[in-house]
N, C-alpha and C positions, 0 to 999 in steps of 0.2 A: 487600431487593430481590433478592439471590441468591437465596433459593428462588422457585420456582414460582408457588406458591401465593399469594406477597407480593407478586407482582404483578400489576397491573391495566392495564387499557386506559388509562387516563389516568398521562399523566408527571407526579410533584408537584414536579418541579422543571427549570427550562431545562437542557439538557445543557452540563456542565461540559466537556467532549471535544466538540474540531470539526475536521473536515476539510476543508479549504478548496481547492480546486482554483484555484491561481496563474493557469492558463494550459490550455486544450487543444491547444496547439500541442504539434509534437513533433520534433525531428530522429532518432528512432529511427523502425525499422517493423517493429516486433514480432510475431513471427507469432501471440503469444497475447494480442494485443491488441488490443481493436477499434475502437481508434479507426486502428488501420492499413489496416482494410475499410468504412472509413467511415458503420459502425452509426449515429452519432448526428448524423449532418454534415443530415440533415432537421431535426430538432429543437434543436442546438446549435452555433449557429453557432461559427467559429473566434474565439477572443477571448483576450487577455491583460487579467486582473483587476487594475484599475486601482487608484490609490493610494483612491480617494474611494469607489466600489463596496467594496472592502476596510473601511474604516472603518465604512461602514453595516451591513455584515452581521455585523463583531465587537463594534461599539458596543451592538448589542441584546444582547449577554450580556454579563449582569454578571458573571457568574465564569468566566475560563476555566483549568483546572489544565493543559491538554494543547492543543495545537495542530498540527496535521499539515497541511504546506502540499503538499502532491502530489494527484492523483488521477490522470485520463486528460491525461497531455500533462508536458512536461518544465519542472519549475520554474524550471531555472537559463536558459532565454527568458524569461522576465520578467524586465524592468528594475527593475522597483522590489521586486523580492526580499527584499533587504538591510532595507528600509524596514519592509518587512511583518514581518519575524522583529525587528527593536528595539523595533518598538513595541509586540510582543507580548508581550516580553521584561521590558516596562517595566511589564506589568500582572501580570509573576509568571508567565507560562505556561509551558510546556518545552514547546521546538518544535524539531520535527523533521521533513523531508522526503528522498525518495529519489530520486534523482537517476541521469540515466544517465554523469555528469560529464565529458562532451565536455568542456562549456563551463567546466570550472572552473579556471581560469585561476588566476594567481597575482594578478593582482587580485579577481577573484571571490571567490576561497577566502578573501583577507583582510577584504575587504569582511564578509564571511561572519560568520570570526572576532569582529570587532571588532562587530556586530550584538549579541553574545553568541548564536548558535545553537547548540544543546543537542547533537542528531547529524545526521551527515551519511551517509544512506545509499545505498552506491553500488550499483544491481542488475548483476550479471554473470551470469547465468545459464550461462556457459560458461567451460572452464577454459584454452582456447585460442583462436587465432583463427579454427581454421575454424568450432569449435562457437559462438562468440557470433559470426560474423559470418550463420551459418544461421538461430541464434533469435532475432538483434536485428536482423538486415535493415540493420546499415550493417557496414562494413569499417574499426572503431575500436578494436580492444582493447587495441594497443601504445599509442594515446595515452590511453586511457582509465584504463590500470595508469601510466601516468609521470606523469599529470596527479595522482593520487592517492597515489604514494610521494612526488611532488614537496610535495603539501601535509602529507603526517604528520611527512616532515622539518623543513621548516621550522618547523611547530609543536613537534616536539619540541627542533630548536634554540633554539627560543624560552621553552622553559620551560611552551608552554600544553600543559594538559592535557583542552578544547573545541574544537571539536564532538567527540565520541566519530563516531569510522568502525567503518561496518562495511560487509562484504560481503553481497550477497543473492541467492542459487538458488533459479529459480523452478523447484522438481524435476520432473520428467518421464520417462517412461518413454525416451527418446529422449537424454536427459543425463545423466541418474545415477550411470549409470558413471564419470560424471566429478567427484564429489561429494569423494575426497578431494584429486586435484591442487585443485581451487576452494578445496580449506583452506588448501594449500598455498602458495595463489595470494596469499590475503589475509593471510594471516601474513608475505607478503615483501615489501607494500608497505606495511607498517604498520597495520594494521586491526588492532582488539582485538575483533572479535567476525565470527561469519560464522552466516549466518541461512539455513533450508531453509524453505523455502514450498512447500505443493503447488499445481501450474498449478488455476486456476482456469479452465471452459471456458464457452462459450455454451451455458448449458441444456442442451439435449440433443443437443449437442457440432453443432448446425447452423451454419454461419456462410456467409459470402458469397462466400470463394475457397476453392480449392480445394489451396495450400499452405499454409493455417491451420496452426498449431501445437494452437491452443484447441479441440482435440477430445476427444471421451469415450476412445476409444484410446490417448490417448497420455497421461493421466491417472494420477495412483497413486493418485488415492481410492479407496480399500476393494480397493485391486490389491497390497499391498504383501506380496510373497513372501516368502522364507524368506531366498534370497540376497543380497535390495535391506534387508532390517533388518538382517543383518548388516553392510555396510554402512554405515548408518547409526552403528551401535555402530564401528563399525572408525574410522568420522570422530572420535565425541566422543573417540574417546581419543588419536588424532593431534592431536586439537585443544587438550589437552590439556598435551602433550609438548612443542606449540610456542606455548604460554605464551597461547593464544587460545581466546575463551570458544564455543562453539557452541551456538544455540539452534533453536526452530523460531520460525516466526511470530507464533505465541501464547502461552497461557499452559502449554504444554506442552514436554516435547524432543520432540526432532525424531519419535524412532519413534513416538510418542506420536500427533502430529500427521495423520499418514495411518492412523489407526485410526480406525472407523466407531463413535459413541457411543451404541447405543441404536438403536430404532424409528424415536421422534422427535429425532435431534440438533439439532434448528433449536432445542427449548424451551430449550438451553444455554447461547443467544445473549442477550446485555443492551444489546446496542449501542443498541435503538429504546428503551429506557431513560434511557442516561446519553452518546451522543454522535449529532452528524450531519453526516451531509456535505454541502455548498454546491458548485456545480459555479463554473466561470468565468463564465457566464451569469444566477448567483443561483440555479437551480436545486437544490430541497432534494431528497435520493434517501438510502434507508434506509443506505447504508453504503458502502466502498469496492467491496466484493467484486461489490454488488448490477450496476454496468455491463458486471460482464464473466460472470454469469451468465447474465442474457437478452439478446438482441438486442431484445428487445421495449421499446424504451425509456419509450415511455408510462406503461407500468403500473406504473413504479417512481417514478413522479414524486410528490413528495410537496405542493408549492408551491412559490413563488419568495421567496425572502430580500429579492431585492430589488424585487421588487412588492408586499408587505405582511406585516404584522409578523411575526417568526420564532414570537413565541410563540403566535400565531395559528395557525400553520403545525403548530407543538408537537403542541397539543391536537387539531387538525382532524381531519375524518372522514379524512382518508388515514390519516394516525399512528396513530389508532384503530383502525382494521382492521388495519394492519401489525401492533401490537401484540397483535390478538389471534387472525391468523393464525399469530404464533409462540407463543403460548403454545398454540394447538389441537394438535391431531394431522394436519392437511393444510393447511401454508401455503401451497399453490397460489391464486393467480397470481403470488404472490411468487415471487422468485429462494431463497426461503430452500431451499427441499427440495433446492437446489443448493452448497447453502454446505457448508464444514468447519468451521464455526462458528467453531475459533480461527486461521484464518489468518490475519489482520491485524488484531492490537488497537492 
C-alpha cells in the first residue's frame, strides 16, 4: 500500500490507527486554533467523550496498534482520561496524547502513569512567557514547565521510564527565532525529545478574527529560507549536546519537513488508508490536520461512529472519494492540497 499505484479507493482493511478526540473543550486560546474562533461550535457541540460513547467507537475495531486520544480541545478536562488510556492499554495499543498540561497535577500525572500511558506530549510553542502567552492566549508558562519537571522528577525518582515527554513547536514565521532556547527549554525540565511542526492554517489562511495566528503569512510552508534552515541544523546539534533527541512531526527531520514534495504532495499521504479520526461528538473526519485546514466543516465529514457502524463509514461514498481525491492530481474539496502530508502521523 506504500506505492501509489497499490492503492485503491476501497480500504481492505479497518484502520488499525485512531484518533479519538476526549473532549472539545479547552482551557487554552490558541491563536492557530480554531476551535478558539469557534469554526465548529454550529456543527459540534461542546462535549466531553464519555466512558460508554468511548467503548462503542473502540469496540468496533478489532485491532488497534496506535491510539491518539487528542484532537480540537484539551484531553487532560476529561475525567475519565485515565480509564480510556487502561483499557486501551489492555488491548495492546500505545497511546499517546498532547496536552497543554495546566492540568497535570501530581495526581493526574500518576493516575496517568499507573494507566500505563505510552507519551505525554506537552505543546509549548514558545520559549518564554511573553511568546507563549501571545500564541496560546492564556498566561501559563511558569506553571506549565513546573508542572512537567515536577512530573519527570518524580518519575525519574521512581525508577519509571513512561510516559516518554516530549516537547512541541508549532513553527512559525513569528516564533522560530526562538526554536533553539525551546530546545533548551525542554532539556531542563526533563523531556527526552523536542518536536517542530509547521503551523497548520485555514485553507487559504481566511478565518474569523482578525488576531489569528492560522494564516498563510505567517506560515513556513514552502517559505523556509536560507537563514531559518540553518537554524534548524543549528537546533539538531544543540539537541544533541544536550543529550535530547529532536525530530519533525512526521516521518522526516525537522528541515525536511517544511520542504515542498513534488506537484502533488497530498498522493504521499496514507492516512485515509490505515487510520481515522472520531471527533467528541462521534463524528468521523479524514484526519487530524483536516479541522484546521478548512473552516469549511461540512465537507470534511466523513459519518458518525456513533450513529452507525464505522465499518460502514470505512468503505462509504465519502471515504471513497477522499481516497480518491488523494491519489488524483486535484484533491479539491478536500483540505488535502493544504496539508504537509507528514505533519502529524
Amino acid at each position: 500500500m506504500r506505492s501509489l499505484h497499490a492503492r485503491t479507493a476501497i480500504a481492505p482493511e479497518l484502520p488499525r490507527q485512531v484518533y479519538i478526540e476526549v473532549t472539545n473543550r479547552c482551557n487554552s486560546l490558541c491563536g492557530s486554533c480554531p476551535l478558539t474562533y469557534d469554526h465548529f461550535l454550529p456543527f459540534e457541540p461542546k462535549h466531553h467523550l464519555s466512558w460508554e460513547q468511548f467503548r462503542q467507537i473502540v469496540d468496533q475495531l478489532p485491532h488497534i496498534d496506535r491510539a491518539v486520544l487528542h484532537g480540537i480541545g484539551e484531553p487532560l478536562l476529561n475525567p475519565a482520561l485515565p480509564r480510556f488510556v487502561a483499557h486501551l492499554k489492555e488491548r495492546g495499543a500505545h497511546v499517546l496524547f498532547n496536552t497543554n498540561a495546566v492540568l497535570l497535577t501530581e495526581k493526574r500525572g500518576d493516575e496517568l502513569t499507573a494507566a500505563g500511558l505510552d507519551e505525554l506530549r506537552v505543546s509549548m510553542d514558545g520559549a518564554d512567557r511573553a511568546m507563549y502567552r501571545k500564541l496560546r492566549g492564556i498566561d501559563k508558562f511558569e506553571q506549565i514547565n513546573a508542572n512537567v519537571c515536577a512530573f519527570t522528577t518524580r518519575r525519574k525518582v521512581r525508577g519509571e521510564t513512561m510516559p516518554k515527554v516530549s516537547y512541541w513547536f508549532v513553527g512559525m514565521q513569528e516564533n522560530l527565532h526562538q526554536l533553539p532556547d525551546f530546545v533548551r527549554l525542554a532539556a531542563s525540565v526533563g523531556a527526552t525529545e523536542a518536536y517542530l511542526q509547521r503551523m497548520t492554517y485555514f485553507g487559504d489562511g481566511e478565518v474569523l478574527d482578525q488576531d489569528a495566528t492560522a494564516r498563510a503569512e505567517n506560515a513556513l510552508y514552502a517559505t523556509l529560507e536560507d537563514q531559518q534552515a540553518a537554524l534548524v541544523r543549528e537546533c539538531e546539534a544543540l539537541a544533541a549536546e544536550l543529550g535530547l533527541a529532536f525530530h519533525a512531526s512526521g516521518a522526516t527531520t525537522p528541515g525536511e519537513s517544511m520542504a515542498v514534495k513534488g506537484a502533488h504532495p497530498w498522493q504521499g499521504c496514507y492516512r485515509p488508508w490505515s487510520l481515522t479520526y472520531i471527533t467528541a461528538n462521534g463524528t468521523v473526519l479524514p484526519c487530524c490536520i483536516a479541522p484546521f485546514a478548512t473552516a469549511e466543516f461540512p465537507q470534511i465529514v466523513l459519518g458518525n461512529a456513533l450513529q452507525q457502524p464505522l465499518a460502514e463509514i470505512w468503505n462509504g461514498k465519502p471515504y471513497i472519494e477522499l481516497r480518491q481525491a488523494v491519489l488524483g492530481e486535484s484533491p479539491a474539496p478536500w483540505p488535502c492540497q493544504h496539508c504537509g502530508v507528514r505533519w502529524s502521523l
